[in-house]
C-alpha positions in Angstrom: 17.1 -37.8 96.3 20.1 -37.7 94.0 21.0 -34.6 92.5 20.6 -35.5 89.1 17.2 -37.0 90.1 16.1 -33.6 91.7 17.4 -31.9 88.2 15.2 -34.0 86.1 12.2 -34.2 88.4 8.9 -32.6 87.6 9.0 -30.1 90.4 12.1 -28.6 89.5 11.5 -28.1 85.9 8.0 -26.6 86.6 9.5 -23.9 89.2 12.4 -23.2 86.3 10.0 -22.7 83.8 8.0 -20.3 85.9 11.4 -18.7 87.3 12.0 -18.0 83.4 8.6 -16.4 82.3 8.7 -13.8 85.4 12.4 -13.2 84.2 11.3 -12.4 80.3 8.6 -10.6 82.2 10.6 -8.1 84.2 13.0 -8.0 81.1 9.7 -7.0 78.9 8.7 -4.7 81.5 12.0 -2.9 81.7 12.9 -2.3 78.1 9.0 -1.0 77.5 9.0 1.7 80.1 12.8 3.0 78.8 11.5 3.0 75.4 8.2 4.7 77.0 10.9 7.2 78.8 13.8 8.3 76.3 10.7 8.1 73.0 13.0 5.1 71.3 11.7 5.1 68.1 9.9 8.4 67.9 11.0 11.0 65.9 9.9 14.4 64.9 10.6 16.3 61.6 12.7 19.8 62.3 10.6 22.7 61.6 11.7 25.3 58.9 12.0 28.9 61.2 14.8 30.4 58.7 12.8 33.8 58.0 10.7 33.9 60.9 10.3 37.1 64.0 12.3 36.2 67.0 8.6 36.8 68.7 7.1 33.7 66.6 9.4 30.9 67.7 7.7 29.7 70.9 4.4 29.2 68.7 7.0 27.4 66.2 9.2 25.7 68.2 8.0 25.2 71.7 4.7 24.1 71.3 5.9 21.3 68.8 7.9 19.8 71.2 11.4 21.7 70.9 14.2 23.9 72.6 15.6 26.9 70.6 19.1 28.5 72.0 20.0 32.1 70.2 23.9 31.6 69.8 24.9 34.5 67.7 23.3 37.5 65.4 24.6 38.6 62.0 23.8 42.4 60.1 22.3 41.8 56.8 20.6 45.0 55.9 18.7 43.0 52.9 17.0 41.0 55.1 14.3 42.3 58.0 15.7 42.6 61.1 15.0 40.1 64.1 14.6 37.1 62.0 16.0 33.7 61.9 19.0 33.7 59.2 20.3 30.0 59.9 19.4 27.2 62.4 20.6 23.6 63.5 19.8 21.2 62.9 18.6 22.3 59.2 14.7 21.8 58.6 13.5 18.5 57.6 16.2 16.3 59.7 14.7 14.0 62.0 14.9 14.1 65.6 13.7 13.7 69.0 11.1 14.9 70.8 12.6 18.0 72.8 15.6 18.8 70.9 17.2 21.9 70.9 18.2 23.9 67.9 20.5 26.6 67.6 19.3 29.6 66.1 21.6 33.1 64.2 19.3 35.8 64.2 19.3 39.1 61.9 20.6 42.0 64.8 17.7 44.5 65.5 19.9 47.2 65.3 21.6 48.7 62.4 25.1 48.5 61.7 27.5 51.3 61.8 30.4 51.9 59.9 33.1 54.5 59.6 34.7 55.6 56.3 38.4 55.1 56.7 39.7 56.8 53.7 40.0 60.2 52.8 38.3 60.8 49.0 38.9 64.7 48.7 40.9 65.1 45.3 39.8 61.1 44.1 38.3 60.8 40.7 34.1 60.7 40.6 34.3 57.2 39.6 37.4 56.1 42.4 35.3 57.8 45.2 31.9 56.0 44.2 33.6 52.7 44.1 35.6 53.0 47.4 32.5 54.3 49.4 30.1 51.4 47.5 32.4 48.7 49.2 31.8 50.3 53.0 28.3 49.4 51.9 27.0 52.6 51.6 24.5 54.6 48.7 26.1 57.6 46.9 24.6 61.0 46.0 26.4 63.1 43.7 25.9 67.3 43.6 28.2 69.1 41.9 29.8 73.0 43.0 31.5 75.4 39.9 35.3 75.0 41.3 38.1 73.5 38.8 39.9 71.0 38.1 36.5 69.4 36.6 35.6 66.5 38.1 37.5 66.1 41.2 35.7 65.1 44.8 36.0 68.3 47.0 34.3 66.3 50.3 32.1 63.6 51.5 28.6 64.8 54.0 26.1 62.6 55.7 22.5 64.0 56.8 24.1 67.6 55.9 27.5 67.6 58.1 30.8 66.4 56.4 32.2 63.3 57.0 35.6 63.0 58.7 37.3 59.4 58.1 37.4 56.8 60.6 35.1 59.2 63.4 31.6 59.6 61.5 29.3 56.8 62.7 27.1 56.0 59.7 24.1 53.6 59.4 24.9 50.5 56.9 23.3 51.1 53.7 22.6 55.1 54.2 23.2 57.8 51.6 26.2 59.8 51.6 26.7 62.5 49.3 29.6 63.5 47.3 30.6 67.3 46.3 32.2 66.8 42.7 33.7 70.1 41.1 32.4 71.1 37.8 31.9 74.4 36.8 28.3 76.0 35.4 28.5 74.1 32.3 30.2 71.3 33.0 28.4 67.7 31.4 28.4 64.3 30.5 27.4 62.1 28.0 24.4 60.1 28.9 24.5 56.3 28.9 22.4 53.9 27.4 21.4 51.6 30.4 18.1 49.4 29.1 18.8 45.8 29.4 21.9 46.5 32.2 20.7 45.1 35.3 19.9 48.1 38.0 23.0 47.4 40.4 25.3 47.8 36.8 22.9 51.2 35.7 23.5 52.8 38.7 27.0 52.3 38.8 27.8 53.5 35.2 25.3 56.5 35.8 27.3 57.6 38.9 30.7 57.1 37.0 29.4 59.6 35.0 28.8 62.0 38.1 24.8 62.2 37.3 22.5 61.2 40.2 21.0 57.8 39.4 17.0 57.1 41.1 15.7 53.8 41.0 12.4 53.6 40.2 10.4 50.5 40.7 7.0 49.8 38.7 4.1 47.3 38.6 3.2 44.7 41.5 4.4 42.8 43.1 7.4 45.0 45.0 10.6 43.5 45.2 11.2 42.0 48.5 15.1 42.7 49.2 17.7 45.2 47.5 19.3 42.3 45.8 15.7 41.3 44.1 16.1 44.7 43.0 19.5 45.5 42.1 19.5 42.2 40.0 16.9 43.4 37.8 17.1 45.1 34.2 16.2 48.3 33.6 13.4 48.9 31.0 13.3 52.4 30.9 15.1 55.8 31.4 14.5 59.0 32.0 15.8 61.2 30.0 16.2 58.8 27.2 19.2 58.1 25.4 20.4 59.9 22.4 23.4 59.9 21.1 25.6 62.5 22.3 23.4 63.7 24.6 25.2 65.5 27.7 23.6 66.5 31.1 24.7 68.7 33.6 27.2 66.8 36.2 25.1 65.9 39.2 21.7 66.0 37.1 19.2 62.8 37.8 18.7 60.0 36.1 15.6 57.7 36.3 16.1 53.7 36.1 12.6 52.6 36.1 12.6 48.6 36.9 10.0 45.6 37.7 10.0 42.6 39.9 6.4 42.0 38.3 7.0 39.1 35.8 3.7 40.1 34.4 4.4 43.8 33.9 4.3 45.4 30.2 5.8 48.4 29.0 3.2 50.8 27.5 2.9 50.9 23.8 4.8 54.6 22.9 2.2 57.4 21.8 2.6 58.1 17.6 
């Protein structure tokens, strides 16, 4: 038999046409267990953990299907400790099944900081400022000693602070000694309607001791709910030309309630 005849014969077409099936077969069979094997196709939405305890993300995370890696930790004293503060890939992206994200965490442990500068002899208002950007609270008392209105030192928790050796906790209170003598004053602000963060500042520039007060529920949640929020009453109130003692408290009342109201005043 010729060759062309063997070609075009019955037998061989038949045994082609079955050579070709088992070949789209095994081609079928192939491609379905590596899409079965790498999930082609499947995908997963990326689960929000920004906020969550470090303790919650195998509930989160690995019983869903993912990896988490912890690649670095931040200090943000406004926000609780141990929690997620960024991840990647962001919530809501797609992936696949067993991905790993990335996680920053909030440290556990409170940052420390050292105040560089001396402020003995610095202005009430220079020595607030300079210690409010090492991210620290200020506390003002006053001693009788002259010039007026001078810084004579710095303490924290009682012992005095020497620049760039006392270790002190991010966001404490330090308090400043400001010379004034028995009767030394000054005026009282009006701060309704400033927002707290501003009250407290003016009040301290005036070398009085500014408390934040917080009323109705609910509570803020972080110190910048609440230092964004306007003061809606003082204590004492303002009057015009009012002076207190140097160092004397001042009382910033302030709500994060949106349904709080002010009491009617008594006639």
């Amino acid at each position: 038999m010729s060759f062309f005849k063997f070609v075009f014969s019955k037998v061989f077409i038949v045994n082609l046409l079955i050579a070709l099936l088992l070949t789209a077969g095994l081609v079928f069979l192939v491609i379905s267990y590596l899409d079965n094997f790498t999930h082609h196709g499947e995908q997963i939405v990326v689960p929000n953990v920004i906020g969550k305890k470090t303790e919650d993300l195998d509930s989160a995370l690995v019983d869903k299907g993912f990896e988490y890696v912890i690649i670095d930790s931040i200090f943000d004293r406004k926000k609780p400790k141990g929690v997620v503060v960024d991840q990647s890939p962001s919530p809501e992206y797609f992936v696949k099944e067993g991905r790993k994200l990335y996680l920053t965490i909030n440290a556990r442990t409170t940052k420390k900081i050292t105040i560089k500068e001396e402020m003995i002899d610095l202005s009430v208002k220079d020595a607030v400022e300079r210690l409010q950007s090492y991210g620290v609270q200020v506390v003002i008392q006053t001693k009788p000693s002259t010039p007026v209105g001078v810084v004579l030192g710095v303490s924290y928790h009682g012992s005095k602070v020497i620049p760039g050796k006392t270790l002190i906790n991010d966001g404490d209170v330090v308090t400043i000694v400001v010379s004034g003598g028995s009767n030394a004053s000054s005026y009282l602000g009006d701060y309704i309607g400033l927002s707290l963060k501003d009250a407290i500042n003016r009040a301290q520039t005036s070398s009085f001791t500014p408390l934040a007060v917080q009323l109705g529920k609910p509570l803020c949640v972080t110190e910048a709910d609440s230092m964004s929020r306007t003061v809606i009453r003082q204590r004492p109130t303002y009057e015009q030309g009012l002076k207190l003692k140097m160092g004397a408290p001042v009382e910033l009342y302030f709500s994060c309630d949106s349904t709080y109201k002010e009491p009617a005043p008594i006639k």
